[in-house]
Backbone of each chain as ProteinMPNN parsed JSONL, in Angstrom:
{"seq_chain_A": "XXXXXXXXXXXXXXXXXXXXXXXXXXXXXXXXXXXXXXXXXXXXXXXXXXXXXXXXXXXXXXXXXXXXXXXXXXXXXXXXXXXXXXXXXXXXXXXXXXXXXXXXXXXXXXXXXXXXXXXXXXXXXXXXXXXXXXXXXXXXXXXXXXXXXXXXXXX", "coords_chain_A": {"N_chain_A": [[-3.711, -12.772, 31.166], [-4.027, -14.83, 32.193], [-6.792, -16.59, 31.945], [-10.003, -18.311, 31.287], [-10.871, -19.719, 28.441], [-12.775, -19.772, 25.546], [-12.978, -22.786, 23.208], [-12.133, -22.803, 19.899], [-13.095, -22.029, 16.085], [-11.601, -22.201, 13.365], [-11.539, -20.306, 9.879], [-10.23, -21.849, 7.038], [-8.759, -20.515, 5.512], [-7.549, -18.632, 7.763], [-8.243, -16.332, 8.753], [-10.669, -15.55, 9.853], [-12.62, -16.501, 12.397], [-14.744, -18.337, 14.573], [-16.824, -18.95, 18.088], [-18.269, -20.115, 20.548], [-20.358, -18.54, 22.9], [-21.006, -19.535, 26.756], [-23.802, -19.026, 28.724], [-25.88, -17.188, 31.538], [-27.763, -16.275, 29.347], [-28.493, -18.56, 27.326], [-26.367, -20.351, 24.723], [-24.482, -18.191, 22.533], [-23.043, -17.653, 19.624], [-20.098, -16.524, 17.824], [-18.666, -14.168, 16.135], [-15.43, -13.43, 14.439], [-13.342, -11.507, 12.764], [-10.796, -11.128, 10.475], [-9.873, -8.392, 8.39], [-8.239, -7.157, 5.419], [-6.997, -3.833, 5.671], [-7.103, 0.068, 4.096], [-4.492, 0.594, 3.63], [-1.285, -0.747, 3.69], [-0.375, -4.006, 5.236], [-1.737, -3.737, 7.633], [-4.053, -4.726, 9.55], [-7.818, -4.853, 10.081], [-9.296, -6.146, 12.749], [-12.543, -6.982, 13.093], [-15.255, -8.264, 15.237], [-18.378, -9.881, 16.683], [-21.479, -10.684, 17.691], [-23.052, -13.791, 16.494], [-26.138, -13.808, 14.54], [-29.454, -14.723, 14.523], [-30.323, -14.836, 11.615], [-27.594, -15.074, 10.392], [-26.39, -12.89, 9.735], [-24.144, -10.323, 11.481], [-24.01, -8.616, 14.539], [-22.202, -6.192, 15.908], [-22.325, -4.301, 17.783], [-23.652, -5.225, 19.776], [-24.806, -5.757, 23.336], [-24.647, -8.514, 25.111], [-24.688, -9.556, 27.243], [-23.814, -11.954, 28.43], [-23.006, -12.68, 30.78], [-20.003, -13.552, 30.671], [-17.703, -12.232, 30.105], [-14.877, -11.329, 30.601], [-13.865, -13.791, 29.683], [-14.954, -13.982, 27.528], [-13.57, -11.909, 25.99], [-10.793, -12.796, 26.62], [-10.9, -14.563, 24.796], [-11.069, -13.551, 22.233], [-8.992, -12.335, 22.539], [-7.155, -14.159, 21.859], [-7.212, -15.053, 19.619], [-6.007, -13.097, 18.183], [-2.884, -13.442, 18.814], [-3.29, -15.908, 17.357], [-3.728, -15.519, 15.312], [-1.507, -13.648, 14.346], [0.243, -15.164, 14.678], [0.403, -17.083, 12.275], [0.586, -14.385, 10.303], [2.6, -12.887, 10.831], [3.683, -10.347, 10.064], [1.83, -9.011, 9.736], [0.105, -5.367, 10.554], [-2.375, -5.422, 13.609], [-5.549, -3.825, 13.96], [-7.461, -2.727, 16.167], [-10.738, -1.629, 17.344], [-13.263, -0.761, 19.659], [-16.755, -1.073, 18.942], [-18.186, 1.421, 20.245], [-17.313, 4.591, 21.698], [-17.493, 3.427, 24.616], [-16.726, 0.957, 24.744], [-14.273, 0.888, 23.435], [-12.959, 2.065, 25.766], [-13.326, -0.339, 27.338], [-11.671, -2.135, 26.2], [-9.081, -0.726, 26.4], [-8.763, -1.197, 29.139], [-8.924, -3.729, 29.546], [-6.558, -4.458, 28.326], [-4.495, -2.959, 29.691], [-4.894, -3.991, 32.308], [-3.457, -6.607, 31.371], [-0.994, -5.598, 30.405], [1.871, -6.36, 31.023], [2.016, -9.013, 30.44], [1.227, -8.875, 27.232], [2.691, -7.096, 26.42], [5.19, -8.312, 26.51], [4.844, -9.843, 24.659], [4.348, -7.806, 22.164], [4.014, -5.528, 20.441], [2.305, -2.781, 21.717], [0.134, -0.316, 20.426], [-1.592, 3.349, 20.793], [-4.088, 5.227, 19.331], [-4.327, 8.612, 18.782], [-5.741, 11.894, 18.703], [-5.039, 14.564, 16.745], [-4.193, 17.742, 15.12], [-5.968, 16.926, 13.348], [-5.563, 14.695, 12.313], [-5.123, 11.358, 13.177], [-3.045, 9.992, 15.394], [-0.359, 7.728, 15.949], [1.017, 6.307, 19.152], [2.631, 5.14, 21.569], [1.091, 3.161, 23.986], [-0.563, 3.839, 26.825], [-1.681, 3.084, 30.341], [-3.663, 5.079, 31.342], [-5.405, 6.692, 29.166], [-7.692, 7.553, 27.094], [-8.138, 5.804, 23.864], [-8.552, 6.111, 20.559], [-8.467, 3.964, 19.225], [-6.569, 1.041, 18.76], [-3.2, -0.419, 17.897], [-1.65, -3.428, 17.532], [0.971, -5.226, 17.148], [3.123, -7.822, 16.259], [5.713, -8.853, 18.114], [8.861, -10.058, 17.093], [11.359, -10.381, 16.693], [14.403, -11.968, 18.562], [16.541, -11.527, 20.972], [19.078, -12.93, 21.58], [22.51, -13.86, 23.719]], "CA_chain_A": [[-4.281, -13.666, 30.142], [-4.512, -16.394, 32.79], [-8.175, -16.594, 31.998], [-10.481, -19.361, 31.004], [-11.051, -19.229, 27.211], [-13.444, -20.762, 24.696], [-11.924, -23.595, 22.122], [-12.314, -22.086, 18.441], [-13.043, -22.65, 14.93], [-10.998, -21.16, 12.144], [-11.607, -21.027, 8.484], [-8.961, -22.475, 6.286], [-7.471, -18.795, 5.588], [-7.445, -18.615, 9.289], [-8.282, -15.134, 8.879], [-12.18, -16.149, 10.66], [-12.434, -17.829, 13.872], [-15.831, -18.708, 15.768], [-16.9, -19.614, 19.595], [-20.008, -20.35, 21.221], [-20.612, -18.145, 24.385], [-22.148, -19.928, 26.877], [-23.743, -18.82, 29.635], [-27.405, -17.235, 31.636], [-28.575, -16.115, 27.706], [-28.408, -19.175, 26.912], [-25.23, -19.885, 23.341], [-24.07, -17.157, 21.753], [-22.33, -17.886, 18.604], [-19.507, -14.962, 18.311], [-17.851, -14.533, 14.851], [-14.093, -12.705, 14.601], [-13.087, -11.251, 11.368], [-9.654, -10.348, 10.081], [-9.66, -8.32, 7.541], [-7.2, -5.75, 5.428], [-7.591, -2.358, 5.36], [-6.147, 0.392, 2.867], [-3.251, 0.701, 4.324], [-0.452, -2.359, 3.512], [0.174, -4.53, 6.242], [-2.514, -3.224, 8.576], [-5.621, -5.744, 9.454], [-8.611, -4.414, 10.816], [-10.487, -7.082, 14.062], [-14.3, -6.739, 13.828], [-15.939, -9.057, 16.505], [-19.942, -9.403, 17.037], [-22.939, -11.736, 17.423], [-24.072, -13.676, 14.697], [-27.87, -13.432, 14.657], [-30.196, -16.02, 13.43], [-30.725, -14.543, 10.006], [-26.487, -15.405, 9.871], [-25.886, -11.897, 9.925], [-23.344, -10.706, 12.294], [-23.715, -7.343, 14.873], [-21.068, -6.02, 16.757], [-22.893, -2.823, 18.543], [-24.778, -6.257, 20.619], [-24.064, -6.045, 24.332], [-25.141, -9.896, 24.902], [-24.988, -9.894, 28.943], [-24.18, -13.453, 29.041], [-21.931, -12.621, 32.292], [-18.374, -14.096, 30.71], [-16.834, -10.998, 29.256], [-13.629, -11.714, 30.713], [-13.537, -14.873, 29.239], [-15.119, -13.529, 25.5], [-11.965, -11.07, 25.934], [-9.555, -13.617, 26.356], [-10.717, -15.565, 23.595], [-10.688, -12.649, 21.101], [-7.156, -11.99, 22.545], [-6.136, -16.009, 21.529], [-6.969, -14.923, 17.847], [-5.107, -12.239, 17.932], [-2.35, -14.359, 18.871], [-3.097, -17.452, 16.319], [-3.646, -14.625, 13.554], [-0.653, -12.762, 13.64], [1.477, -16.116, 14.133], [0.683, -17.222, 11.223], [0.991, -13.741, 9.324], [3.419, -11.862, 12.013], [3.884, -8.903, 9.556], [0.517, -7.779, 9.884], [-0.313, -5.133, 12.297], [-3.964, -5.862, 14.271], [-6.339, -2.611, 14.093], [-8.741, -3.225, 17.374], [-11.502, -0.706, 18.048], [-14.779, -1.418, 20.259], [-18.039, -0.327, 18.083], [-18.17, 2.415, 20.814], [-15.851, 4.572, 22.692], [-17.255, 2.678, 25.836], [-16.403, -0.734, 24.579], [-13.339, 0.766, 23.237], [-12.517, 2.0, 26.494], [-13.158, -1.488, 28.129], [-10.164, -2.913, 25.286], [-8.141, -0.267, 27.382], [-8.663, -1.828, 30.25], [-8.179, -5.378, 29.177], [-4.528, -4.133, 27.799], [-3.758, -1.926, 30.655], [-4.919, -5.279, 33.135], [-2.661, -7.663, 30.709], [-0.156, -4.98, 29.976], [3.092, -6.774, 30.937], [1.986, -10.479, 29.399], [1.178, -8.902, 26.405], [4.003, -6.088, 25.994], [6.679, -9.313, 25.784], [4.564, -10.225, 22.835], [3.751, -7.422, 21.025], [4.264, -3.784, 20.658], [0.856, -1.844, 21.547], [0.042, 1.34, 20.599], [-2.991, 3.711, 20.669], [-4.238, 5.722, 18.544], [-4.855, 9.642, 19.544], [-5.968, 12.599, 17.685], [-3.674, 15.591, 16.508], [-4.175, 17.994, 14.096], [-7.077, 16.659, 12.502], [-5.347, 13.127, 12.045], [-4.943, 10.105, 14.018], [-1.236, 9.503, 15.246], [-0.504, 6.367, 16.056], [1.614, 6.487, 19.77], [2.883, 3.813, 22.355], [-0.097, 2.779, 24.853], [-0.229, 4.115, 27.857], [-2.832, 2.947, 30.133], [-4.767, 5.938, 31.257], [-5.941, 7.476, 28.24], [-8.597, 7.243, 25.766], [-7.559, 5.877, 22.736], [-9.346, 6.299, 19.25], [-8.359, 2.548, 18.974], [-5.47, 0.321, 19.482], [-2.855, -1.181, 16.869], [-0.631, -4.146, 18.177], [2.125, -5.736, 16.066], [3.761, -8.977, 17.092], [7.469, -9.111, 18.37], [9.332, -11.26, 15.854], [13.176, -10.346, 16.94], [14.864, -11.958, 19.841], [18.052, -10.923, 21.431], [20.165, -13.811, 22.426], [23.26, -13.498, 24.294]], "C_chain_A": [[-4.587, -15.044, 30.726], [-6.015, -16.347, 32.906], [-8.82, -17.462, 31.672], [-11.064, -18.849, 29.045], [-12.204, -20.194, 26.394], [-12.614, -21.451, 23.485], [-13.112, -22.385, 21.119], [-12.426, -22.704, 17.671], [-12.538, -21.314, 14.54], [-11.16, -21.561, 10.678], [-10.199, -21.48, 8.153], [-8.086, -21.104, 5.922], [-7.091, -18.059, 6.52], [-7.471, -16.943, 9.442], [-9.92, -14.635, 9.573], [-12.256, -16.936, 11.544], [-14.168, -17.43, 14.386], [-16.024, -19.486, 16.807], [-18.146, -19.306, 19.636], [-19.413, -20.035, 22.907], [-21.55, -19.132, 25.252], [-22.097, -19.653, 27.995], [-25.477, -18.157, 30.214], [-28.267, -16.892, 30.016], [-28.458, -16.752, 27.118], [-26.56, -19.335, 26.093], [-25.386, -19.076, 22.79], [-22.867, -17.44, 20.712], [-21.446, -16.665, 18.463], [-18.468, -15.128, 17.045], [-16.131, -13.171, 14.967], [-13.724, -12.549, 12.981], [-11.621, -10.957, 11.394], [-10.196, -9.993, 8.789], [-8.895, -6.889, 7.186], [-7.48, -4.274, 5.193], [-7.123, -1.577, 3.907], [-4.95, 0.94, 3.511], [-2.476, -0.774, 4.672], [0.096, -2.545, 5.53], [-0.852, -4.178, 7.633], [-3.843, -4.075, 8.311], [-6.594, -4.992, 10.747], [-9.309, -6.025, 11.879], [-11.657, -6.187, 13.906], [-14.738, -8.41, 14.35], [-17.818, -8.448, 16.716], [-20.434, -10.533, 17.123], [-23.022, -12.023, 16.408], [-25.569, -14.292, 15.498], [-28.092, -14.396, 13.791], [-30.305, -15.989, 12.235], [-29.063, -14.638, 9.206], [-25.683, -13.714, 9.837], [-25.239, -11.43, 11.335], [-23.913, -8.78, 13.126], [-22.936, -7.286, 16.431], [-21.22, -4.886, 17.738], [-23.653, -4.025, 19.849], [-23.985, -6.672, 21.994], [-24.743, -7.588, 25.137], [-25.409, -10.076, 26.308], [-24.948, -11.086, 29.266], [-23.3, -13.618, 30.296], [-20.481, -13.723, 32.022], [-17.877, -12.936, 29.694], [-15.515, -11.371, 29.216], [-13.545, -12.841, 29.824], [-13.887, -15.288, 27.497], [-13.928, -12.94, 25.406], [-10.763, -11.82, 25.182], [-9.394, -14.189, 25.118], [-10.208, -15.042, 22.279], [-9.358, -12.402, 21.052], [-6.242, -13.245, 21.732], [-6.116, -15.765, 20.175], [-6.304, -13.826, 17.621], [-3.684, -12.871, 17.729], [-2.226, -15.623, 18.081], [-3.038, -16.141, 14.664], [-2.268, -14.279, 13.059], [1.112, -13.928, 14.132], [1.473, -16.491, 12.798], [1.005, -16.07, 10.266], [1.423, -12.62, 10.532], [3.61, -10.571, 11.093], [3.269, -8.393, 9.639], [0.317, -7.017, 11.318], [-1.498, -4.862, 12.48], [-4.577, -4.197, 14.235], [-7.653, -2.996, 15.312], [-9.289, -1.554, 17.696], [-12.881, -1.035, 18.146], [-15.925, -0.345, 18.896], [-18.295, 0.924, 18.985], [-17.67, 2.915, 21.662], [-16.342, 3.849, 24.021], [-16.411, 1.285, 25.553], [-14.703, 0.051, 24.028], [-12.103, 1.507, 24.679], [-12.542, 0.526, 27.634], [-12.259, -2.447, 27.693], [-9.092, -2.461, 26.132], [-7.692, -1.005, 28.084], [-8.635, -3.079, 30.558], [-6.845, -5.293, 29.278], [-4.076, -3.752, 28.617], [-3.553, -3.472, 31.933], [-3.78, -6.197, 32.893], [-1.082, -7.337, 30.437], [1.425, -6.001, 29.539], [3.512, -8.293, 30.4], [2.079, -10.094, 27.308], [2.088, -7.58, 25.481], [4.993, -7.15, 25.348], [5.957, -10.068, 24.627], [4.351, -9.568, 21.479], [3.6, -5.819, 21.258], [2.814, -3.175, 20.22], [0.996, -0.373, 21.467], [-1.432, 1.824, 20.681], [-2.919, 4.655, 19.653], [-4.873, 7.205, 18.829], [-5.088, 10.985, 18.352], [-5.246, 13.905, 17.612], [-3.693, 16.223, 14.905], [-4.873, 17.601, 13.266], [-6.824, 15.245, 11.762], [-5.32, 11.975, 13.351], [-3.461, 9.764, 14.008], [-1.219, 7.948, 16.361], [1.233, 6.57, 17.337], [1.698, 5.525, 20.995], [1.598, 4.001, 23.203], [0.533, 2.802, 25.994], [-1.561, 3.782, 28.667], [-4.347, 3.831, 31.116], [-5.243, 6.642, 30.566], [-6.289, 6.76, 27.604], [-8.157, 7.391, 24.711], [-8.854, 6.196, 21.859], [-9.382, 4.433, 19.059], [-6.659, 2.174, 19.095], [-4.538, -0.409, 18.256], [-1.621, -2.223, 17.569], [0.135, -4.82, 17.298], [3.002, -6.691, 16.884], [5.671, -8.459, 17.373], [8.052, -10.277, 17.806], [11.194, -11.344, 16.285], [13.083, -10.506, 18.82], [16.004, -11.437, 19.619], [18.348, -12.141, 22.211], [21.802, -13.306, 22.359], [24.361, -13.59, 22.785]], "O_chain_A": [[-5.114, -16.021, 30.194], [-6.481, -16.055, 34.007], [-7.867, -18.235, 31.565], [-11.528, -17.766, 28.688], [-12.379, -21.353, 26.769], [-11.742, -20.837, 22.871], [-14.096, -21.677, 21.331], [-12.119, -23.889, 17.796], [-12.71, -20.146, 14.891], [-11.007, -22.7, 10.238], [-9.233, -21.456, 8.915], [-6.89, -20.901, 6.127], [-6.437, -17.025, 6.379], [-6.717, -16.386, 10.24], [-10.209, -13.449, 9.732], [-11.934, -18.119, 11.428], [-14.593, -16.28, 14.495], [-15.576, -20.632, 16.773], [-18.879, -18.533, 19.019], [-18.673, -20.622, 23.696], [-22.613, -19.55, 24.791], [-21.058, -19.753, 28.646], [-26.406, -18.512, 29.488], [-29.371, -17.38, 29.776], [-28.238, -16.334, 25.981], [-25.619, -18.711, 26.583], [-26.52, -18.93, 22.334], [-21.719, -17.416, 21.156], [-21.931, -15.647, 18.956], [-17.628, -16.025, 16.969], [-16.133, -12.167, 15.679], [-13.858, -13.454, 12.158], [-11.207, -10.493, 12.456], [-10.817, -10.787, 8.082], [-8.79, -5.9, 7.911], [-8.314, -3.842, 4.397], [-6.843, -2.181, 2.872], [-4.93, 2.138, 3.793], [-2.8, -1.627, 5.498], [0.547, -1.855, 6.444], [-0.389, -4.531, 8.717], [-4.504, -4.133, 7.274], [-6.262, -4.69, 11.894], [-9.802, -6.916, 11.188], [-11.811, -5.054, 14.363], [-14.474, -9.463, 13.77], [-18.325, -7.332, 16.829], [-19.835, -11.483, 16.618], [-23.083, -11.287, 15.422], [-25.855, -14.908, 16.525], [-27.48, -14.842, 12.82], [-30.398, -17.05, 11.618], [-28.924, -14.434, 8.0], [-24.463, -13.571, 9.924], [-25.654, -12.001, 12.344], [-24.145, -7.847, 12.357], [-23.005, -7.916, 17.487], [-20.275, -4.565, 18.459], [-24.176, -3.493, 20.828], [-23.031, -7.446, 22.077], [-25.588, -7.24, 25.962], [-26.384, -10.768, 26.604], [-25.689, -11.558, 30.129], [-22.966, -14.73, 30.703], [-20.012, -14.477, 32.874], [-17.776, -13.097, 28.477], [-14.938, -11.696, 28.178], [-12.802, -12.496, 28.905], [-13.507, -16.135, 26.689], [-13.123, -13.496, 24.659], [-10.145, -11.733, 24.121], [-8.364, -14.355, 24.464], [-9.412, -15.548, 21.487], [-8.646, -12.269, 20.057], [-5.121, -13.239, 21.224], [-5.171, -16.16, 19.492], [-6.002, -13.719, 16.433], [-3.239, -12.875, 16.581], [-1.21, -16.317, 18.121], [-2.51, -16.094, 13.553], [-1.834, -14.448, 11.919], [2.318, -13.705, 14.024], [2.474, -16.265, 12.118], [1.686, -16.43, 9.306], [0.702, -11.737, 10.998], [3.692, -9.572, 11.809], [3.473, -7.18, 9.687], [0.314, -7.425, 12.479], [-1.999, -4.074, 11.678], [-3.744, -3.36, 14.584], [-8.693, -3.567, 14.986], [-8.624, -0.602, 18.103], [-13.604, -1.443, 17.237], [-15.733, 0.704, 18.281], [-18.786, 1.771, 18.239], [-17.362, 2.208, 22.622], [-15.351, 3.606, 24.709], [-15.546, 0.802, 26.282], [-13.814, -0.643, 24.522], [-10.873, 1.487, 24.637], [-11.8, 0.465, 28.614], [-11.95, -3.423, 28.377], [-8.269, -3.24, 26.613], [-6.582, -1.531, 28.002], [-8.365, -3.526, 31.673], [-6.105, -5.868, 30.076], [-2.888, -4.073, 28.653], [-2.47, -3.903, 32.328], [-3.118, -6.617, 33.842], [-0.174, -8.156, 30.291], [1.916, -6.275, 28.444], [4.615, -8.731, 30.074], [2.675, -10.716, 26.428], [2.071, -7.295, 24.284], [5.493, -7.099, 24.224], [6.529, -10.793, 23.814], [4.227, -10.037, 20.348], [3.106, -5.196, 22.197], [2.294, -3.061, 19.11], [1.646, 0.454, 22.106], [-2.375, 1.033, 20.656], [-1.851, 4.929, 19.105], [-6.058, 7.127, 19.152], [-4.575, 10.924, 17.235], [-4.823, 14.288, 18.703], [-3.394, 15.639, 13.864], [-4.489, 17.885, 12.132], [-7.554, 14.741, 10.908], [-5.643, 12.293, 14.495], [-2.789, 9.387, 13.048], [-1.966, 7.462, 17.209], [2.324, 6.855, 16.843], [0.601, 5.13, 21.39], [1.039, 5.091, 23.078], [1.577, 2.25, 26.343], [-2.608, 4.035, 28.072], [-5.47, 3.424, 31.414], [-5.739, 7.592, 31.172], [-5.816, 5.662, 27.312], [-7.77, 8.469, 24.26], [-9.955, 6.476, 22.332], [-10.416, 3.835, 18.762], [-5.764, 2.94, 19.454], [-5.255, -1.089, 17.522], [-0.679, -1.66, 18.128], [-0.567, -4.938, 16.293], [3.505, -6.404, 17.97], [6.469, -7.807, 16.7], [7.672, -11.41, 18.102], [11.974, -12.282, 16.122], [12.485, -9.957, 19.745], [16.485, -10.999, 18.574], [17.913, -12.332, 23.347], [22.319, -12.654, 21.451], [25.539, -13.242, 22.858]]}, "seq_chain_B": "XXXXXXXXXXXXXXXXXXXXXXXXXXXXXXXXXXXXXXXXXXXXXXXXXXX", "coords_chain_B": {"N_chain_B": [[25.32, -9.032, 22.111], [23.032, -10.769, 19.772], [20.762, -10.621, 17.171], [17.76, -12.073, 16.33], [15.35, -13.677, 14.106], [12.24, -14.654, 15.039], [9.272, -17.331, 14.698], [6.499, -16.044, 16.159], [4.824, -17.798, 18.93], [2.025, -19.208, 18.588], [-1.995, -19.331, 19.423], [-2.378, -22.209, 20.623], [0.029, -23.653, 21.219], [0.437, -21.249, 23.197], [-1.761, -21.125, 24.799], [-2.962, -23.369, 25.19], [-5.334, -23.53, 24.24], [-8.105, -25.495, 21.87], [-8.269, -25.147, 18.49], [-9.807, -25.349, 15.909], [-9.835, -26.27, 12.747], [-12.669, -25.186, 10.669], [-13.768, -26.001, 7.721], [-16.418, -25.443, 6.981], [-16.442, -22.763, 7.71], [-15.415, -21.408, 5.305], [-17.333, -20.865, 3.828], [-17.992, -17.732, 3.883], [-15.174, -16.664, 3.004], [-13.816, -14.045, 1.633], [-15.91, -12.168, 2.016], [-17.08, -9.705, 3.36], [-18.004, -9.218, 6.565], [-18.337, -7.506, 8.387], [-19.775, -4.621, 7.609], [-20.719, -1.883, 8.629], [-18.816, -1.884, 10.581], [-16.244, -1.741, 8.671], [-16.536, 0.365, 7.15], [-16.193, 2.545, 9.351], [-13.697, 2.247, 10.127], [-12.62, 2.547, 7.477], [-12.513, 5.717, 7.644], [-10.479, 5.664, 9.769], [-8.075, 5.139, 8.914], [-7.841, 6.654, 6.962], [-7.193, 8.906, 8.008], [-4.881, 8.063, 9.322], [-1.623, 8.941, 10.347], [1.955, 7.235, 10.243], [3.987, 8.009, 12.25]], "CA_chain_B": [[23.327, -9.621, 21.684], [22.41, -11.107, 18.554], [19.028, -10.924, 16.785], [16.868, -13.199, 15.269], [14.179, -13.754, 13.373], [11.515, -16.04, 15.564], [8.146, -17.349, 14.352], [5.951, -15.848, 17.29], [4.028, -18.736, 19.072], [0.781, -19.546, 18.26], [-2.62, -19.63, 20.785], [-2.705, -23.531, 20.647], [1.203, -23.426, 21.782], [0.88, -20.028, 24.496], [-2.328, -21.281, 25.854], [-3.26, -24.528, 24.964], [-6.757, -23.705, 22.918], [-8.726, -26.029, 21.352], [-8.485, -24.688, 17.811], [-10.413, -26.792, 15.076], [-10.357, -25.845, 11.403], [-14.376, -25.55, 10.124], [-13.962, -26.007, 6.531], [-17.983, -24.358, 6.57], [-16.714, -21.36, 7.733], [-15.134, -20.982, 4.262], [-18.752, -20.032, 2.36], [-17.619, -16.485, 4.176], [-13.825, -15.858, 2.27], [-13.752, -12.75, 0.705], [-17.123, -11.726, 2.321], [-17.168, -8.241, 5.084], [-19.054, -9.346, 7.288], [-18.91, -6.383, 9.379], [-19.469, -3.605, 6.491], [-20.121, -0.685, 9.257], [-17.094, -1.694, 11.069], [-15.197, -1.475, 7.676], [-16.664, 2.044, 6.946], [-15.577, 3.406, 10.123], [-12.313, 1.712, 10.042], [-12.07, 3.078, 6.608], [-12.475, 6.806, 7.854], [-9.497, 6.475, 10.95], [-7.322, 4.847, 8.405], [-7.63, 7.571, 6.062], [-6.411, 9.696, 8.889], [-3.582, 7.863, 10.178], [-0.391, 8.712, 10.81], [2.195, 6.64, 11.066], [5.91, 8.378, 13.023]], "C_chain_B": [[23.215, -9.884, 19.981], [21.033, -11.517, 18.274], [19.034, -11.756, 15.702], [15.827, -13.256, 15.048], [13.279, -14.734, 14.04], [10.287, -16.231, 15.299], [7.232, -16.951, 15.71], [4.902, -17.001, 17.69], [2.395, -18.183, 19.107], [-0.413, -19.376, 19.481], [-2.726, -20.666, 21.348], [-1.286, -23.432, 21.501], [0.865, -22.667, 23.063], [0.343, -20.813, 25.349], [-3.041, -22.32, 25.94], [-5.008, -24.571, 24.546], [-6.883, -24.132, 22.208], [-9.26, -24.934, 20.383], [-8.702, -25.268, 16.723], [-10.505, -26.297, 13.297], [-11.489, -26.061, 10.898], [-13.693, -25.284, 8.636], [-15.3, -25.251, 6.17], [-17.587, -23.26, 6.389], [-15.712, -20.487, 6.412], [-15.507, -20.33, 3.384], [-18.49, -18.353, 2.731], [-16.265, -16.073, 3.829], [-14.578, -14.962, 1.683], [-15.181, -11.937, 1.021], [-16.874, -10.771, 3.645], [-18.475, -8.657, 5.89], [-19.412, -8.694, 8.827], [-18.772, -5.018, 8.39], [-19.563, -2.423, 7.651], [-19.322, -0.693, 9.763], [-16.097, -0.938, 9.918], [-15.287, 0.239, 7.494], [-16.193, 3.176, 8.119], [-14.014, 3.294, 10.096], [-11.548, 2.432, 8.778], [-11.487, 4.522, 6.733], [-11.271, 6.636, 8.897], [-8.451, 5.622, 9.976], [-6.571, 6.024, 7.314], [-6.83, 8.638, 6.843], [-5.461, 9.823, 9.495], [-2.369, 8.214, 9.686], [0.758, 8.458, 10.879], [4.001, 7.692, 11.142], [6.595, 7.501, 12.434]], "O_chain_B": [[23.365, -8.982, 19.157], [20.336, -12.37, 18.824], [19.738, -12.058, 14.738], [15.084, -12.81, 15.922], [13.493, -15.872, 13.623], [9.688, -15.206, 15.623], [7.341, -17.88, 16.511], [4.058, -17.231, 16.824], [1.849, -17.155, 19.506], [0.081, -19.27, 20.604], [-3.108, -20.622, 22.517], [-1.499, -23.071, 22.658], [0.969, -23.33, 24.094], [0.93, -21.302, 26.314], [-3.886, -22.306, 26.835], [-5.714, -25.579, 24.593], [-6.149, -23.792, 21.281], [-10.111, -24.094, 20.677], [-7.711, -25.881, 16.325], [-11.621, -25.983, 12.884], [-11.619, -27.229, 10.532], [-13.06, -24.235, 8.515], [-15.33, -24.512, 5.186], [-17.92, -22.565, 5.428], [-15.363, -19.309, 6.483], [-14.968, -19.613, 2.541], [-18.803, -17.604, 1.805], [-15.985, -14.992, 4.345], [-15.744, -15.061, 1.299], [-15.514, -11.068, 0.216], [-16.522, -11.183, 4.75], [-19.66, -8.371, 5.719], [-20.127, -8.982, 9.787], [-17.71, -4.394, 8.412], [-18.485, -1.841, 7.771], [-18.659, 0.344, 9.746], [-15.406, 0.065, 10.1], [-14.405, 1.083, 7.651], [-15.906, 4.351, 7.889], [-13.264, 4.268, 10.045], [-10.379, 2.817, 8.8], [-10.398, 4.81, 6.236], [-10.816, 7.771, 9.034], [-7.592, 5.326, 10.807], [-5.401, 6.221, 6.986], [-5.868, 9.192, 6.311], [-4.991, 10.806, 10.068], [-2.035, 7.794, 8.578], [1.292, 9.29, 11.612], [4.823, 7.899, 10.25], [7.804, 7.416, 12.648]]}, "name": "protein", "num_of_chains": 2, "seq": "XXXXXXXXXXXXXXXXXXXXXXXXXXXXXXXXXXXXXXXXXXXXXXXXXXXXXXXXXXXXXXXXXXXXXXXXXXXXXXXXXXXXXXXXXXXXXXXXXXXXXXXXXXXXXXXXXXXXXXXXXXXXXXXXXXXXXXXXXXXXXXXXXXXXXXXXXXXXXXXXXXXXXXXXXXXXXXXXXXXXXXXXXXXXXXXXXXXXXXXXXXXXXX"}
């Protein structure tokens, strides 16, 4: 996570954060959503472009050559989100299994910074459901659910 | 060992990001502003899981 990051805006329900990419394609405005699913306690991350018409798409591979450093940033709201509401657990999946194999490989890269913060799992298929099983990082997930670490252990 | 309850630090705290509250980006509460995300999201939710 030692990476270079973009500063943020967050709405006031800090459940919305935006950054401005910048880089050869010129700014890229880049909107971050939280929001809840049906299932208590579970928040879905969608991430995308917003487009001139204010509308937002998340299928948009932008090529402005700082991925790493869009990554990170998305990772920092992960991190400011689920301080302020640590019970929730994060739902992350790319708009396509490539992109959701390049989340992999963020997590698998970051693994041991972001294990002492936060219990990752993936999400694999079984029986015609989705089971939800610790992250390991050669396999293709379905998507990724991370949940903050809230209990220490002092001596 | 005794446990405790700890507020998990923040991104401004971990990693020292410049994080600014926009009051604008308020006209978007309660607004999806990724509806096919949601619809897929809706379908692997319906399916999950959890051990």
């Amino acid at each position: 996570m030692n990476y270079p990051k973009y500063d943020l805006e967050v709405s006031t329900s800090e459940d919305l954060f935006e950054f401005v990419s910048s880089g050869p394609k010129g700014t890229i405005e880049k909107t971050i959503q939280f929001r809840e699913t049906e299932r208590p306690l579970l928040y879905n991350l969608a991430f995308g472009d917003k487009k001139e018409d204010g509308s937002i798409d998340d299928g948009i591979i932008s090529g402005n050559e700082d991925m790493e450093k869009v990554l990170a940033t998305v990772a920092t709201t992960v991190y400011e989100y689920t301080s302020t509401f640590p019970d929730r657990q994060i739902l992350i999946s790319g708009s396509t299994p490539s992109r959701t194999r390049l989340y992999r490989m963020a997590i698998s890269k970051n693994y041991d910074e972001l294990n002492n913060d936060f219990h990752i799992f993936g999400l694999v298929r079984k029986d015609g459901h989705f089971e939800k099983v610790p992250f390991e990082g050669n396999f293709d997930y379905i998507a990724f659910i991370v949940e903050r670490k809230t209990l220490k252990l002092e001596p | 060992m005794k446990k405790s309850v700890t507020r998990p630090v923040g991104a401004k705290e971990k990693f020292g990001v410049n994080i600014t509250v926009n009051k604008d980006l308020d006209r978007y509460a309660g607004k999806d502003l990724f509806p096919r995300k949601t619809e897929e999201i809706k379908k692997i939710v319906a399916k999950l899981t959890f051990r």
